[in-house]
Phi, psi and omega in degrees: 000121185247148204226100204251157192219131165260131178246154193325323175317284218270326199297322231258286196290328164307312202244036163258329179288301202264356183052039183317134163279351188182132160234135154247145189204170152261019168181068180296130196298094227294010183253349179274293177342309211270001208253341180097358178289175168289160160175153180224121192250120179245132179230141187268025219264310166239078163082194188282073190244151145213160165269089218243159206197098195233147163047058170053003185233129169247149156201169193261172181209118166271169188050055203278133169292151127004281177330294180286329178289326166303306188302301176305317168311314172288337176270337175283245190338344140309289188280359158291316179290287187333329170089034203257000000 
């Protein structure tokens, strides 16, 4: 799994160059959304929240852990070994 780091500036030309399987950002660009990768948009505004988006099911999670964010990294990665 190779692992690209981005600035709020740079992600739209980053993850046009590397084609990512899974983003996290605080504001994934709504043509990546609409493209079927994974992602998780996280915002810090009130406490901890994000959203995550895997397999076509999205959902939010306040007070979003460590934990869960690992899990979309392992679920991303899963369907990558898989070849989906």
């Amino acid at each position: 799994m190779e692992i690209a780091l981005a600035s709020a500036q740079t992600l739209q030309h980053e993850a046009r160059r590397t084609k990512p399987h899974l983003i996290i950002a605080t504001e994934v660009p709504p043509e990546f959304k609409e493209m079927g990768v994974f992602w998780v948009e996280v915002c810090m505004a009130n406490g901890l929240e994000a959203t995550i988006s895997a397999d076509g099911y999205s959902t939010t999670i306040e007070d979003v852990s460590l934990q869960d964010l690992l899990a979309a990294v392992d679920k991303a990665k899963e369907q990558l070994d898989h070849g989906a």
